[in-house]
C-alpha positions as CSV (number, residue, x, y, z in Angstrom):
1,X,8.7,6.6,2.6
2,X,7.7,6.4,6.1
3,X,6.9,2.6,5.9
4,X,9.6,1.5,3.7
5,X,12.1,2.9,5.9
6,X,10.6,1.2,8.9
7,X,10.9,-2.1,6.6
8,X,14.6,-1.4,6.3
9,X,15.2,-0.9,9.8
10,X,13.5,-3.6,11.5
11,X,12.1,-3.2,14.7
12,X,10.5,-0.3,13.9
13,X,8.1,-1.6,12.1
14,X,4.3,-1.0,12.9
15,X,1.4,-3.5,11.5
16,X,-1.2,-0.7,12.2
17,X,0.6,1.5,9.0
18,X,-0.2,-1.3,6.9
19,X,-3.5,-2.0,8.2
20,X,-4.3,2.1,7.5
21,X,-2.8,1.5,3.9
22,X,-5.4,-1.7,3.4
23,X,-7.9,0.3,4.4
24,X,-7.6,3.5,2.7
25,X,-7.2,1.2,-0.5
26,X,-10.7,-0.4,0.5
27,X,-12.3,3.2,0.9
28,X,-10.7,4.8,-2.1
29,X,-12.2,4.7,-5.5
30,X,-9.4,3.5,-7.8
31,X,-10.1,6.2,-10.4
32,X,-9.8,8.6,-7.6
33,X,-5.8,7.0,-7.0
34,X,-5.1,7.2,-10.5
35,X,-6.8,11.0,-11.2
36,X,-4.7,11.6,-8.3
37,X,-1.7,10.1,-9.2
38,X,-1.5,11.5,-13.0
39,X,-2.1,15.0,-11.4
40,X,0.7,14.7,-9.1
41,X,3.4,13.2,-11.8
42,X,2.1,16.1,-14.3
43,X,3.3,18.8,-11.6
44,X,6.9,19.5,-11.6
45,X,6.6,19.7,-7.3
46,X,5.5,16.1,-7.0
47,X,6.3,14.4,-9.7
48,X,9.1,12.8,-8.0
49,X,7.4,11.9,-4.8
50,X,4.6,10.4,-6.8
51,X,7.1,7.8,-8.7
52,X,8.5,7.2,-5.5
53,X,5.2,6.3,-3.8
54,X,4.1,4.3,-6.5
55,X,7.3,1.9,-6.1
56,X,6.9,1.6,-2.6
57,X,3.1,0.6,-3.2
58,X,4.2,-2.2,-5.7
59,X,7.3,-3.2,-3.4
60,X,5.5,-3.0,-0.4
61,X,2.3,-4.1,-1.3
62,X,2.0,-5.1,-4.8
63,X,1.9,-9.2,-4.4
64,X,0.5,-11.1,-1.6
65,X,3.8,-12.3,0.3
66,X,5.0,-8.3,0.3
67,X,5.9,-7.0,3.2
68,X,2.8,-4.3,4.0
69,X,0.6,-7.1,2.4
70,X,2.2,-9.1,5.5
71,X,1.7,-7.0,8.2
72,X,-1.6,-5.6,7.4
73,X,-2.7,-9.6,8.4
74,X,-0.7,-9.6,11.3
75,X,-2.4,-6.4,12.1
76,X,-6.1,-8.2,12.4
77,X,-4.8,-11.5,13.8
78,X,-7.1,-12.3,16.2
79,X,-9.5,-9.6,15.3
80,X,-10.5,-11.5,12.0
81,X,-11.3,-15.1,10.8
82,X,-8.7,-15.3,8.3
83,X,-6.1,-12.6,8.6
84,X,-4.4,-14.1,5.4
85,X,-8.0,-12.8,3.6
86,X,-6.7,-9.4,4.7
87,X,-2.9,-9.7,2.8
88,X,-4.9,-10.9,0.0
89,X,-7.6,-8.1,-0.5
90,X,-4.3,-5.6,0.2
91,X,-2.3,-7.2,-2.6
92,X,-5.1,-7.6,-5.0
93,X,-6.4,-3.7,-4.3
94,X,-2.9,-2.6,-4.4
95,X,-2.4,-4.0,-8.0
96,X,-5.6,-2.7,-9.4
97,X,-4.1,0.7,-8.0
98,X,-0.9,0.3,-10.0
99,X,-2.4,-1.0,-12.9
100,X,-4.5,2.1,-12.9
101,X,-1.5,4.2,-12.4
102,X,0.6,2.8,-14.6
């Protein structure tokens, strides 16, 4: 929730979250998100906190003009040949993640 609250109150937003979220969904084996994910909906203690993440995954990063897709760009602007490579990668990863998941 930490990044979807910083979406809602601008300003404290921070492109280096997004970029960490890009890169843990580069790192991460998307059977590993999913096994992880089922687990955590099965257990009455994080069932709700896994639905919730999921949303914010698709709403934050689940298309290429979302928001984390967005700022995981700006993150590597300058650092990278084509930062808008970097929103793309996020968004497609991200929805091979909630395909998996859902």
């Amino acid at each position: 929730p930490k990044m979807a609250d910083r979406v809602r109150h601008p300003g404290g937003q921070r492109q280096r979250d997004s970029h960490d979220v890009f890169i843990v969904l580069l790192e991460v084996e998307v059977g590993a998100f999913a096994d992880g994910f089922t687990a955590m909906r099965a257990a009455d203690v994080s069932h709700d906190v896994a639905v919730e993440a999921i949303g914010h995954l698709r709403a934050l990063f689940g298309e290429l003009a979302r928001h984390g897709a967005q700022q995981a760009a700006l993150a590597v602007t300058g650092l990278v040949e084509d930062p808008e490579a970097v929103a793309l990668r996020c968004a497609v990863l991200a929805a091979e993640v909630l395909r998996a998941v859902e």
